[in-house]
N, C-alpha and C positions, 0 to 999 in steps of 0.2 A: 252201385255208385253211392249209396246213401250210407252203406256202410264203411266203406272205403274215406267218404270224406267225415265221418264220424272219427272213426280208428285212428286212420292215415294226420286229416289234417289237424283236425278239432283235438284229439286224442295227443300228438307227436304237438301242437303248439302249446297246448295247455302244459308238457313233460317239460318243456322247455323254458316257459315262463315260470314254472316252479321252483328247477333248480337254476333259476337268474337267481334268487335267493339265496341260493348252497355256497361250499366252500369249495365244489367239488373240483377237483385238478386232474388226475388223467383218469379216473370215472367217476361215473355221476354217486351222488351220496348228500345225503338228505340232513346234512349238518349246515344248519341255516343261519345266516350272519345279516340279514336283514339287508339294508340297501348299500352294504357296504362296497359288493361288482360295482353298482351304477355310481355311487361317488367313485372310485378309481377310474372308473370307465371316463366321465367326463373332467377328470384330473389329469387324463391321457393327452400329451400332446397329440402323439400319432391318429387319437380318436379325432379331437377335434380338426387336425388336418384334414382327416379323410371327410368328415361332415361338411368343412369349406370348398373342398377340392368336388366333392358331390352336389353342390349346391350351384356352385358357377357351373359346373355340366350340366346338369338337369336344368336349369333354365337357360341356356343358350340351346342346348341339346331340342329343348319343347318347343320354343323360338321358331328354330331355322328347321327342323323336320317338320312341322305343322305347315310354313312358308314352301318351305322346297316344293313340297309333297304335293300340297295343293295346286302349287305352280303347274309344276310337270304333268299332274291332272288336266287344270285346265288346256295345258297346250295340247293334249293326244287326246282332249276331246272333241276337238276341234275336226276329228275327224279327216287328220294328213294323212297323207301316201306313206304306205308305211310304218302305219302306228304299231302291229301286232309287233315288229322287229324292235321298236324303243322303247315296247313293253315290258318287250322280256332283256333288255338290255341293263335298264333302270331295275329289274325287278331280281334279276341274279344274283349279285351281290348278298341278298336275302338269305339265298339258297347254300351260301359258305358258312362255316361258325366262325364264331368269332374269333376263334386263336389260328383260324388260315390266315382270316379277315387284318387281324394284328400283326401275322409276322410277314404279308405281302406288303403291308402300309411302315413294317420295321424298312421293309428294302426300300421304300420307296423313297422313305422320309432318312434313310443314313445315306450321312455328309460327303461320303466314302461311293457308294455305288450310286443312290437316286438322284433325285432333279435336282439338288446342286449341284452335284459332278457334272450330268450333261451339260445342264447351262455355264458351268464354266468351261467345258470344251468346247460348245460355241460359241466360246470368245468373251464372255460374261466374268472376266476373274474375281470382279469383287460379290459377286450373288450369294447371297447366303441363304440358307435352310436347313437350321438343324433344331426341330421345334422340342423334340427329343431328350435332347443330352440339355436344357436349359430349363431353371427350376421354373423359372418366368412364364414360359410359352408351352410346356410338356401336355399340359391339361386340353389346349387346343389342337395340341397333334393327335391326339385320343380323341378330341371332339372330331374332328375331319374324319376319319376314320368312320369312326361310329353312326354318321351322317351318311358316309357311301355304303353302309349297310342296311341301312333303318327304312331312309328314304323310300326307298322302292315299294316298300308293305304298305307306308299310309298312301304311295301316292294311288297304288291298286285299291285303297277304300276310298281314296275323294272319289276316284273314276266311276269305282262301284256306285257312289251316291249321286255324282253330276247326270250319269246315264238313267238315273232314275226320276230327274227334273223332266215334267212333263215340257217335249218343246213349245207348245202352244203360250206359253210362258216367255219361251225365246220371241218368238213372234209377237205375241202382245207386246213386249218391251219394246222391239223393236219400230213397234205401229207409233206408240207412244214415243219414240224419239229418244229412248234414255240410252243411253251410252254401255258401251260393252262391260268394263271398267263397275261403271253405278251399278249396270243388273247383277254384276256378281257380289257386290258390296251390300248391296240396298234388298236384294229379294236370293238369289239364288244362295248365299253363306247362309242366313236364316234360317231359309229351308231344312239346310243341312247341318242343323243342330245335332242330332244325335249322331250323326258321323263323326262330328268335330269331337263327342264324347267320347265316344267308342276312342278315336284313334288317341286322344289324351290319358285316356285309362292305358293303353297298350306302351304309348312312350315314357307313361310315368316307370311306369311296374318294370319297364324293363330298364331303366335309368337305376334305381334301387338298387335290381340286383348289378352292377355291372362290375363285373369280376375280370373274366377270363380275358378281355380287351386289354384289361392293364397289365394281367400277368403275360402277354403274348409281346405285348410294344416295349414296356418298363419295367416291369415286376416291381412297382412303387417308386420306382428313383427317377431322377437325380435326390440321392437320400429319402425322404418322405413326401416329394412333392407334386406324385401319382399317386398315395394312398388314396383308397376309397374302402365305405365302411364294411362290405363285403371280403374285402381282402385282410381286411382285420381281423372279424370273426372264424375266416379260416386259419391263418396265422397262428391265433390261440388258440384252437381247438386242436386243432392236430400238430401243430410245430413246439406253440408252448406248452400245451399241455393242460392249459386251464380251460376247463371247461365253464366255471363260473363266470368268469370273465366273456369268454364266446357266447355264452346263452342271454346274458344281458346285452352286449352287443346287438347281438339278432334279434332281441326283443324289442329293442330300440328297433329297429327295421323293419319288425313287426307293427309297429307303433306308426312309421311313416306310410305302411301301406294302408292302415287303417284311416288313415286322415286323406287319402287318396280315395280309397272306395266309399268311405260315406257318404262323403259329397256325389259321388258318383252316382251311387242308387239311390238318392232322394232326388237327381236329379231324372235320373229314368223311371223310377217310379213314383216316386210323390209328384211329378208332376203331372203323369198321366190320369191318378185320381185326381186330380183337378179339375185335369181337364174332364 
C-alpha cells in the first residue's frame, strides 16, 4: 500500500502538476510556458461556469444530504416496525452508479414521459416540470437526483453513530425534562462530531469529482449551464486534445481537495493531541 500510494498517487499527482506547466497537447512534453494553462484556464468562460455551477451544488448538496440524512437517521432510530425494510430502501439507490442513477432521473424528469405528463393526465394541464431543458433550474434537477443517491450512505453513518449514544443519556435527558428536539440539538449532535466529519469529508470529495451525473442527465446543457469542473478536464484531455490545459484544470481540483482535507485532519488529529 505504501508503495502503490507513493507510485500511484504521490508519483501520478506530482506528473500532473508538472506538466500544468507544459505546452503539452495530445502528449505530454516538458516544454514549459509558466502559468500561462492557469491564466487561460480562469479566462475560460466554460471554466468559470463550471466553478459557479459547482459551487451552488456543493453547498445546497452539503446542506440537505447532511439534513436528510440525519433526519432519516433519526427517525429508524427510533426503533419502528420495520426499520431493516426502510433501510435498505433509503440505502439502494447507493448501490446504482451514477449514470443508471442519471438516466432513470432523465425519465423521470422528461416533459414527455415523467411527472409532468402523469400529472397532466390527471387532469393537471397547466403543471409544469421540466428542470432539465431550462438554464435557470437544470443545476437543481442534478441536485435532486444526486440527493436520492447520496442520502442513504450518510444516513447508514448518523445511524451508525446515534446507535453508538449510550441510552442512559436518553434516560438522564428524559429524567431531567429536556425535550426530544434540545437532546438531539444540545447533547446528542455534539456527541457526534466526528461522524458529522467523517460524513462532510465523503460529500465534499465526492461533490468535486461529480462528473458522470451530468454527462448521464445533460452532458452540460442547456449550452454551458450543467458544466462542472470535472467534465471540463475530461473535455480537454481526451476530446481537445490539450493536455496542458486538463492538467491545470485537475490541478485546480487538486487544490480544492486539498482545502477540504486539511481542515479535516487537524480536526481529527490536532484535536485529539489536545485532547
Amino acid at each position: 500500500m505504501i508503495l502503490t500510494v507513493l507510485v500511484v498517487f504521490v508519483g501520478g499527482t506530482t506528473w500532473t502538476v508538472v506538466h500544468s506547466f507544459t505546452k503539452s497537447k495530445l502528449l505530454p512534453k516538458l516544454n514549459f510556458v509558466g502559468l500561462d494553462q492557469y491564466e487561460r484556464l480562469w479566462g475560460t468562460r466554460r471554466w468559470l461556469v463550471s466553478i459557479e455551477n459547482l459551487a451552488m451544488y456543493g453547498a445546497l448538496s452539503l446542506i440537505f444530504t447532511l439534513v436528510i440524512g440525519f433526519t432519516l437517521a433519526a427517525l429508524l432510530d427510533r426503533k419502528i416496525r420495520g426499520e431493516a425494510v426502510f433501510r435498505t430502501i433509503f440505502l439502494y439507490p447507493f448501490a446504482l452508479s451514477f449514470i443508471v442513477t442519471g438516466l432513470a432521473w432523465q425519465w423521470i424528469l422528461n416533459p414527455d414521459l415523467g411527472v409532468q405528463q402523469v400529472v397532466r393526465d390527471l387532469g393537471w394541464t397547466t403543471f409544469e416540470l421540466n428542470p432539465l431543458n431550462n438554464p435557470e433550474t437544470v443545476m437543481y434537477g442534478i441536485l435532486v437526483a444526486g440527493l436520492w443517491q447520496g442520502t442513504g450512505l450518510i444516513m447508514v453513518i448518523m445511524l451508525a453513530g446515534l446507535r453508538g449514544i449510550d441510552e442512559d443519556i436518553w434516560k438522564a435527558a428524559r429524567v431531567d425534562g429536556i425535550g426530544t428536539t434540545k437532546t438531539y440539538v444540545r447533547i446528542i449532535i455534539p456527541m457526534m462530531r466526528p461522524v458529522f466529519v467523517t460524513a462532510l469529508v465523503l460529500i465534499a470529495s465526492g461533490i468535486i469529482k461529480l462528473y458522470d451525473l451530468v454527462v448521464a442527465l445533460t452532458n452540460g446543457g442547456p449550452g454551458l449551464s450543467s458544466e462542472v469542473p470535472a467534465k471540463y478536464v475530461i473535455n480537454y484531455m481526451f476530446r481537445a486534445q490539450n493536455l496542458g490545459q486538463g492538467f491545470a484544470a485537475s490541478t485546480m481540483m487538486l487544490v480544492s481537495v486539498a482545502i477540504i482535507l486539511i481542515p479535516w485532519a487537524f480536526l481529527e488529529f490536532g484535536g485529539k493531541k489536545r485532547g
